[in-house]
C-alpha positions as CSV (number, residue, x, y, z in Angstrom):
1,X,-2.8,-3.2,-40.6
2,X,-1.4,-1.0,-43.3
3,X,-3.6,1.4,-45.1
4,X,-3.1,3.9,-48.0
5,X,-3.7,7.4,-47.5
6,X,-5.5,7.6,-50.9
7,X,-7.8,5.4,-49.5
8,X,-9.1,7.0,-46.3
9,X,-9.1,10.3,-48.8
10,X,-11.6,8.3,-50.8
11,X,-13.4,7.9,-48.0
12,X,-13.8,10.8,-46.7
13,X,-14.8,12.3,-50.2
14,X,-17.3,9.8,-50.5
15,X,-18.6,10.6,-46.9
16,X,-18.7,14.0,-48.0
17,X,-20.4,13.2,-51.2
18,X,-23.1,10.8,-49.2
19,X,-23.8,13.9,-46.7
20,X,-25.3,16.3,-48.8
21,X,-29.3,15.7,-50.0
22,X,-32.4,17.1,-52.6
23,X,-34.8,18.9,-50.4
24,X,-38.0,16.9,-51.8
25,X,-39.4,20.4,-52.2
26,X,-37.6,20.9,-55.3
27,X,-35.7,24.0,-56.6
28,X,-32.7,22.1,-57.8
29,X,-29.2,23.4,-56.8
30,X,-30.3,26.2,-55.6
31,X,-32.4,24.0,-52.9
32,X,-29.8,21.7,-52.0
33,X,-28.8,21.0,-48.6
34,X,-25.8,20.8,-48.0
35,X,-23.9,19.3,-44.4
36,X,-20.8,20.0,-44.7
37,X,-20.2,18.9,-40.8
38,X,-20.8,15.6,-41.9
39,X,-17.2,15.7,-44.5
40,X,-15.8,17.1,-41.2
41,X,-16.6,14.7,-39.4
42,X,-15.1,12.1,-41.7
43,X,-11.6,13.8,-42.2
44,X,-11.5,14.3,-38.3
45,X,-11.9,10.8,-38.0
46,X,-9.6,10.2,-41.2
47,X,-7.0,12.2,-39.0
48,X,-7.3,10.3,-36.1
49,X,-7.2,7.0,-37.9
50,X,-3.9,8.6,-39.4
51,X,-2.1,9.1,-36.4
52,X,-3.0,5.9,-34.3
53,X,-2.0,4.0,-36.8
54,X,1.2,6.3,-37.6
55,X,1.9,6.5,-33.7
56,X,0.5,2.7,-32.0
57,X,2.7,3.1,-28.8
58,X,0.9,6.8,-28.3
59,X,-2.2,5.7,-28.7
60,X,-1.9,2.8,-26.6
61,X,-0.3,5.1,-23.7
62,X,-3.5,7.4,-24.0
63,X,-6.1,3.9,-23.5
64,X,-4.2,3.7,-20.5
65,X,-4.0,6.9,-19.4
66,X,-8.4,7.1,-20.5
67,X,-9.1,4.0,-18.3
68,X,-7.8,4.9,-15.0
69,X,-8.9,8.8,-15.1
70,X,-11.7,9.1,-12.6
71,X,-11.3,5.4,-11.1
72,X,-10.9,4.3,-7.8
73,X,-7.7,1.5,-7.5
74,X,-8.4,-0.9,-4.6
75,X,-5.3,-1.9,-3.2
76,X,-6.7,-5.1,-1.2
77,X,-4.4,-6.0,1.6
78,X,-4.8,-9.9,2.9
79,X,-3.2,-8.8,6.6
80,X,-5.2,-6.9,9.4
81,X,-4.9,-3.5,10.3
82,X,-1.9,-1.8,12.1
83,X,0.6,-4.1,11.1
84,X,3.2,-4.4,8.6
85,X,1.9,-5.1,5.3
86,X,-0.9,-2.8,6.4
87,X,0.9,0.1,6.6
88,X,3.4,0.0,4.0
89,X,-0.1,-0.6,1.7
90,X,-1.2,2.6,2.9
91,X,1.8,4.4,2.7
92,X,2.4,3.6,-1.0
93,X,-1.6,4.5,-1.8
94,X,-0.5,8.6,-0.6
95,X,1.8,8.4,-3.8
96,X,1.0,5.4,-6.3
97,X,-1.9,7.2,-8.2
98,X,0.6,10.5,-9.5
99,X,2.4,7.7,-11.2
100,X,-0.2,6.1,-12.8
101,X,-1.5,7.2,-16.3
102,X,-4.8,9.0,-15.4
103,X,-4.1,9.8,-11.9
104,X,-6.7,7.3,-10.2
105,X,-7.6,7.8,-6.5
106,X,-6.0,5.1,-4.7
107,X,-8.0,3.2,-1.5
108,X,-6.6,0.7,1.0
109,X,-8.9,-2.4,2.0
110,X,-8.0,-4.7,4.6
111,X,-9.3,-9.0,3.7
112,X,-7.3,-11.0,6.6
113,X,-7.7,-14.2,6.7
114,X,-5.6,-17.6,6.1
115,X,-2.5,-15.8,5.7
116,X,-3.1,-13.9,2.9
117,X,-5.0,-16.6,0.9
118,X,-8.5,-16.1,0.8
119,X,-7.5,-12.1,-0.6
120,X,-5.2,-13.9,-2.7
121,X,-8.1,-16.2,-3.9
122,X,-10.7,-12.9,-4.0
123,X,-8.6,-11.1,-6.3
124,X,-7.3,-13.7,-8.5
125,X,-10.7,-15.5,-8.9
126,X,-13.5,-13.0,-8.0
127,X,-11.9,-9.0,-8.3
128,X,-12.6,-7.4,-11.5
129,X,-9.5,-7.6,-13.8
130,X,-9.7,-4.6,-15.2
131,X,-6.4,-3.4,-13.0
132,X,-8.5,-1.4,-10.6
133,X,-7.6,-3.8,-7.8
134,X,-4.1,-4.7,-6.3
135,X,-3.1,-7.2,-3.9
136,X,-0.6,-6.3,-1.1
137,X,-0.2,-10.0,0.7
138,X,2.1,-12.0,3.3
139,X,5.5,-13.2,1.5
140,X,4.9,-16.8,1.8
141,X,2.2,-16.3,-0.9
142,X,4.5,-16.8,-4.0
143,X,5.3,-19.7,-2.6
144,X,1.9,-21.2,-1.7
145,X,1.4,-23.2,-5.1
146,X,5.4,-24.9,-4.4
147,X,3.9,-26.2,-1.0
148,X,0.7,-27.6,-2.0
149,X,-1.4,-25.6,1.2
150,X,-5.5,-26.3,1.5
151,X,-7.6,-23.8,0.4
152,X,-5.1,-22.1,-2.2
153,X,-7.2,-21.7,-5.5
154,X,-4.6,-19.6,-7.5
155,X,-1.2,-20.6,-9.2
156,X,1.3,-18.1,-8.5
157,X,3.1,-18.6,-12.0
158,X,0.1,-17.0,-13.5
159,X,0.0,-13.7,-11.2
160,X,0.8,-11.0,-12.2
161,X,3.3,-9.2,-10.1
162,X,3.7,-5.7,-9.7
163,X,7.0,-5.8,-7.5
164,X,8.0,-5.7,-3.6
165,X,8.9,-2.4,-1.5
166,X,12.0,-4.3,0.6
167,X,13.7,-7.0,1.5
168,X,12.6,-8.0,5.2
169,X,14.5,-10.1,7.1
170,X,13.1,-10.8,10.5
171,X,14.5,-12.2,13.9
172,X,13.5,-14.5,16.4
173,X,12.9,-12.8,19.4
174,X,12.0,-14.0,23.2
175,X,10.8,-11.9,25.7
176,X,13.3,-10.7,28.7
177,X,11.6,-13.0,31.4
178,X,12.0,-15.9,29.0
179,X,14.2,-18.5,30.0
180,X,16.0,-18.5,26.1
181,X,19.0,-16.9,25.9
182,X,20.4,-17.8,22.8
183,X,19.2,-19.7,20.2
184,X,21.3,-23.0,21.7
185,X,18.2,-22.5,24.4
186,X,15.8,-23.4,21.7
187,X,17.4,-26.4,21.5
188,X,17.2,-27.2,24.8
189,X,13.6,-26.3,26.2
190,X,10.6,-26.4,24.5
191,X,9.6,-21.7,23.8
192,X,6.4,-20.4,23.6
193,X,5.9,-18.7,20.3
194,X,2.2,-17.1,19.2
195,X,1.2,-17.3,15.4
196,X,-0.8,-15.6,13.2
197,X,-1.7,-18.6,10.9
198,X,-0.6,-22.1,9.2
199,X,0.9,-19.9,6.2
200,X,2.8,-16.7,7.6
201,X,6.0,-16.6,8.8
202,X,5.2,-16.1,12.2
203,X,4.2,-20.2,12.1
204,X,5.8,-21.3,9.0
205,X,9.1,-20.7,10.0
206,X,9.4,-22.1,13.7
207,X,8.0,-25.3,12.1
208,X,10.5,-25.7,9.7
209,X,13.0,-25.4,12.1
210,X,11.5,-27.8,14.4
211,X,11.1,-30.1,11.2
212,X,14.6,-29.6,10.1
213,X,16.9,-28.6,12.6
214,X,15.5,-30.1,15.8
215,X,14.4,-27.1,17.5
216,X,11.5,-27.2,20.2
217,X,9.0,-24.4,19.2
218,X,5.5,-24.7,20.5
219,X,3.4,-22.7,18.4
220,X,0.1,-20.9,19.8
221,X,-2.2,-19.9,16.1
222,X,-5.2,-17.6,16.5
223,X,-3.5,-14.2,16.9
224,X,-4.7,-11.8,14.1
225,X,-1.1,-10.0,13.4
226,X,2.1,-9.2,14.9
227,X,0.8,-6.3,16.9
228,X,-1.1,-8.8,18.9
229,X,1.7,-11.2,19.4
230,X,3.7,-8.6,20.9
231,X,1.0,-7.2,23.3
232,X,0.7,-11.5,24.4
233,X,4.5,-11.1,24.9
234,X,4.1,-8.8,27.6
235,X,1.0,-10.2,29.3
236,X,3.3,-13.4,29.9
237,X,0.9,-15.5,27.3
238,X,4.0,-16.2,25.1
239,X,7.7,-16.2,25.3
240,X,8.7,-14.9,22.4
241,X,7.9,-15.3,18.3
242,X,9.4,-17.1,15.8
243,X,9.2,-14.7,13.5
244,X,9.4,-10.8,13.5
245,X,10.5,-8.0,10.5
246,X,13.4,-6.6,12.1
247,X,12.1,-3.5,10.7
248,X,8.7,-3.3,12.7
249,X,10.6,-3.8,15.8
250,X,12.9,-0.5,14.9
251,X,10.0,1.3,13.9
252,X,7.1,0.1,16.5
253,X,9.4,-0.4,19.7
254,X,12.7,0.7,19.5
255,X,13.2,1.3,23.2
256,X,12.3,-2.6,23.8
257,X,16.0,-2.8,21.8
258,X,17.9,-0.3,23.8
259,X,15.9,-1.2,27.1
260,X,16.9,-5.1,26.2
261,X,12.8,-6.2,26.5
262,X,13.5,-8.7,23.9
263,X,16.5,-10.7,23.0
264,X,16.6,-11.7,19.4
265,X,17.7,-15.1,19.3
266,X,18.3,-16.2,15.5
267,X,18.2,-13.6,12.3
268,X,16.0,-15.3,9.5
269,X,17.3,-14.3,6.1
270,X,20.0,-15.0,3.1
271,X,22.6,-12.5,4.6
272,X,22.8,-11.0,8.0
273,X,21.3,-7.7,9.3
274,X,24.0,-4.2,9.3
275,X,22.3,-3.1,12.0
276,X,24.4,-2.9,15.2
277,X,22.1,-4.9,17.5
278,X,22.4,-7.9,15.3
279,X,26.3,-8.2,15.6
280,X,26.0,-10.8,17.8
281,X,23.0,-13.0,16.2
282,X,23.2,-15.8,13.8
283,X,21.8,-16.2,10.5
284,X,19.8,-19.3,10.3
285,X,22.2,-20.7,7.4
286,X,25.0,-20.8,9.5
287,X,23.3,-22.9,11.9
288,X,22.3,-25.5,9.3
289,X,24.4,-28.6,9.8
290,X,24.6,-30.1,5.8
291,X,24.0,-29.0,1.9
292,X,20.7,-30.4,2.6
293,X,19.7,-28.8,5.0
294,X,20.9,-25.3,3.9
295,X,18.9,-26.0,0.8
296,X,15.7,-25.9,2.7
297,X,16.5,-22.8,4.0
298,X,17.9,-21.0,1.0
299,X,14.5,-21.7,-0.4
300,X,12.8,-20.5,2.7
301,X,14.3,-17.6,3.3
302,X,14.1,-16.7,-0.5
303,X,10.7,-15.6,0.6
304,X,12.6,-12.7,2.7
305,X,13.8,-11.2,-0.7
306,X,10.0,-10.7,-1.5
307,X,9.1,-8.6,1.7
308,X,6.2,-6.9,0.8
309,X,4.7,-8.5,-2.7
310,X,1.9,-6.8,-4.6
311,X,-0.2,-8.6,-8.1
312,X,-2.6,-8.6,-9.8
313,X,-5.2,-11.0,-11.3
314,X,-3.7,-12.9,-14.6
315,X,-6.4,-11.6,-16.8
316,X,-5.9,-7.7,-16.3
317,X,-4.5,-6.2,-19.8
318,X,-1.0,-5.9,-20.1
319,X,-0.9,-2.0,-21.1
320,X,-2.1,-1.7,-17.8
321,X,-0.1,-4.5,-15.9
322,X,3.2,-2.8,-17.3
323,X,1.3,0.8,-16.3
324,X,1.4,-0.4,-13.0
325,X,5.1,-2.1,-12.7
326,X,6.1,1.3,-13.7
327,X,4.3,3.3,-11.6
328,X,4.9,1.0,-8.6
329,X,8.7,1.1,-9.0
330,X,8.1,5.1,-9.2
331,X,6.7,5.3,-6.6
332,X,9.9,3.5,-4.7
333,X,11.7,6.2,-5.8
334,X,9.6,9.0,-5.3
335,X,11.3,11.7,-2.4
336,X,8.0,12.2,-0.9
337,X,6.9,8.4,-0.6
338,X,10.9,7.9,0.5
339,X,10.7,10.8,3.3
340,X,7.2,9.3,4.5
341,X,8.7,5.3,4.9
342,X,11.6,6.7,6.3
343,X,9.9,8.1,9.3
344,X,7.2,5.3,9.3
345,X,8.1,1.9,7.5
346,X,12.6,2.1,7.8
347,X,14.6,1.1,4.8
348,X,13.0,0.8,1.6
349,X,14.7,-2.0,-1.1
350,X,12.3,-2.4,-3.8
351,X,12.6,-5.3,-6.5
352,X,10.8,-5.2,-9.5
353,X,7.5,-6.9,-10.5
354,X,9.4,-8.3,-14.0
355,X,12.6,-9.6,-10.6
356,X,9.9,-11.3,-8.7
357,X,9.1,-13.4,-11.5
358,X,12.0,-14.1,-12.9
359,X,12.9,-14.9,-9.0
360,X,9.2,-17.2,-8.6
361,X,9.9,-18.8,-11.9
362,X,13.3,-20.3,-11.1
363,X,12.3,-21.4,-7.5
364,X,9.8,-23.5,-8.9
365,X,12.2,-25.1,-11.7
366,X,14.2,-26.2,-8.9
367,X,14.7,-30.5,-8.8
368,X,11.5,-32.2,-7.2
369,X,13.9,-33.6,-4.8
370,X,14.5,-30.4,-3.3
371,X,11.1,-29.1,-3.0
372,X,9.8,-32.0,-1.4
373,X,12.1,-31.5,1.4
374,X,10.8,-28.4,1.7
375,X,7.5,-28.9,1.4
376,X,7.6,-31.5,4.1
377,X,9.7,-29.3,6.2
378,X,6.9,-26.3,6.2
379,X,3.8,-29.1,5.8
380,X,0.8,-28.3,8.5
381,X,0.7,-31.3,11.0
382,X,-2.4,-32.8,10.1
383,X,-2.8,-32.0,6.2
384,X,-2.2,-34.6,3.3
């Protein structure tokens, strides 16, 4: 909207003209009251009308900035406490609100349940989408609408997606009693794995394999998180699991490495691991026996690239959407938050929220053909 100055100085004289009165009492000029704060008022909101519309991207910045002073952002995390996704959500709420416009106070929430989808669902359906709540879920989410699971009420296209703090590529690991050795064992005998759900790696993964490749996984569901998997590796109620973030193993048991507790059988990723325990371990691509086959797995372990996602709901304002990417991809780079993962979450490789979905959108452009192979390879026995 263009408009003149000559026009809001009309205005304003006219505001100031309308502001002064006759006291009914009479005595004429010498009676008349006059309220000037009234003119004042109109060429302080003349000025301000002046310089929004002479500066739109400042004024826009300050909305921002007005909204999230004195909030509360929620940052909702769809895992259980003490693992991964858990604490890398409450390591990046120490440092996310500095980089916000305002300065919110930022709070962790935990809503487990069907890997990630029913705080997926919460916040894309139900939350307020104002931008005062964020969703920190499992990886397989973005992919959730590609695969067709029960229960998902939410299209990933339409998310909007804030970014992820690393690339995780995990491991197949068996216990040292196990009788696996290598991952030919797999092949061999059927391994205990537990599982944290139909949807997360820990499940997802093995039964591709088994679907695909031939492997002989037996899955055990019901465990609430990886924490409790490991402590059922010990008791001797599993063998092993089919999937673990190499980088919860360095941080949460580093000695079950150098002691040689666990053998890692298979690395799950698009490239291998630099670390020098992984020398020796294959990536699941090179065990893949045609183009086919690799395919399935190229897709699959594109979720690895998207280690840690974060969204929000597709109606929150943009301003505040791109507010967030910003301060989210600050916050990867902020010395304090870097010192802090260092000691508690290891490497830290960021993408951005505008990379995941350019990454989401081109998965799901891929030929039908393609998909459907892996959507039957990941499909829950039992489901249509």
């Amino acid at each position: 909207m263009v408009v003149a100055a000559w026009d809001i100085v009309f205005a304003v004289r006219a505001s100031s003209t309308r502001a002064s009165a006759i006291d009914p009492r009479g005595g004429g000029e010498r009676n008349r009251i006059r309220t000037p704060s009234a003119g004042a008022r109109g060429l302080c909101a003349a000025a301000a009308l002046m310089a929004a519309l002479a500066c739109p991207d400042a004024a826009a910045a300050q909305s921002v900035a007005d909204f999230y002073q004195g909030k509360t952002v929620t940052i909702l995390v769809g895992s259980d406490v003490g693992g991964g996704y858990d604490l890398t959500a409450r390591t990046l709420a120490h440092y996310l609100g500095r980089h916000v416009p305002g300065h919110p106070n930022v709070i962790v929430q935990n809503k487990p349940g069907a890997s990630s989808i029913a705080a997926s669902n919460y916040v894309y359906e139900i939350a307020p989408k104002d931008g005062t709540v964020i969703a920190a879920v499992q990886r397989p989410i973005p992919f959730q609408t590609l695969f067709g699971d029960a229960g998902v009420r939410f299209d990933v296209r339409k998310m909007q997606w804030l970014g992820s703090s690393t690339n995780e590529f995990g491991v197949v690991v068996a216990w040292h009693t196990a009788p696996q050795h290598t991952v030919d064992d797999v092949f061999k005998s059927e391994m205990v794995v537990g599982g944290t759900g139909p949807a997360t790696d820990t499940e997802l993964f093995p039964r591709a394999m088994n679907h695909v490749l031939g492997t002989r996984f037996r899955i055990v569901s019901g465990y609430p998180g990886q924490a409790q998997i490991a402590l059922a590796m010990e008791r001797g109620e599993v063998q092993g699991t089919g999937n673990w973030s190499f980088s919860d193993i360095e941080k949460g048991h580093p000695d079950w490495i150098t002691d040689k507790k666990i053998r890692m059988l298979l690395q799950l990723g698009l490239t291998k691991g630099a670390s020098p325990a992984l020398r020796d371990v294959p990536l699941i691509l090179d065990i893949t026996r045609n183009q086919a086959e690799r395919q399935v797995f190229e897709i699959l372990m594109g979720m690895k690239a998207l280690g840690r996602p974060y969204f929000v709901a597709p109606g929150v304002p943009q301003d505040r959407t791109d507010a967030l990417r910003a301060a989210f991809m600050a916050t990867m780079n902020d010395p304090d938050f870097l010192d802090e993962a260092k000691r508690l979450l290891g490497p830290i490789d960021p993408i951005s929220g505008a990379d995941m979905q350019a990454i989401i959108s081109n998965v799901y452009a891929l030929p039908g053909a393609v998909i459907a192979t892996a959507r039957e390879a990941v499909r829950i026995p039992g489901s249509n």
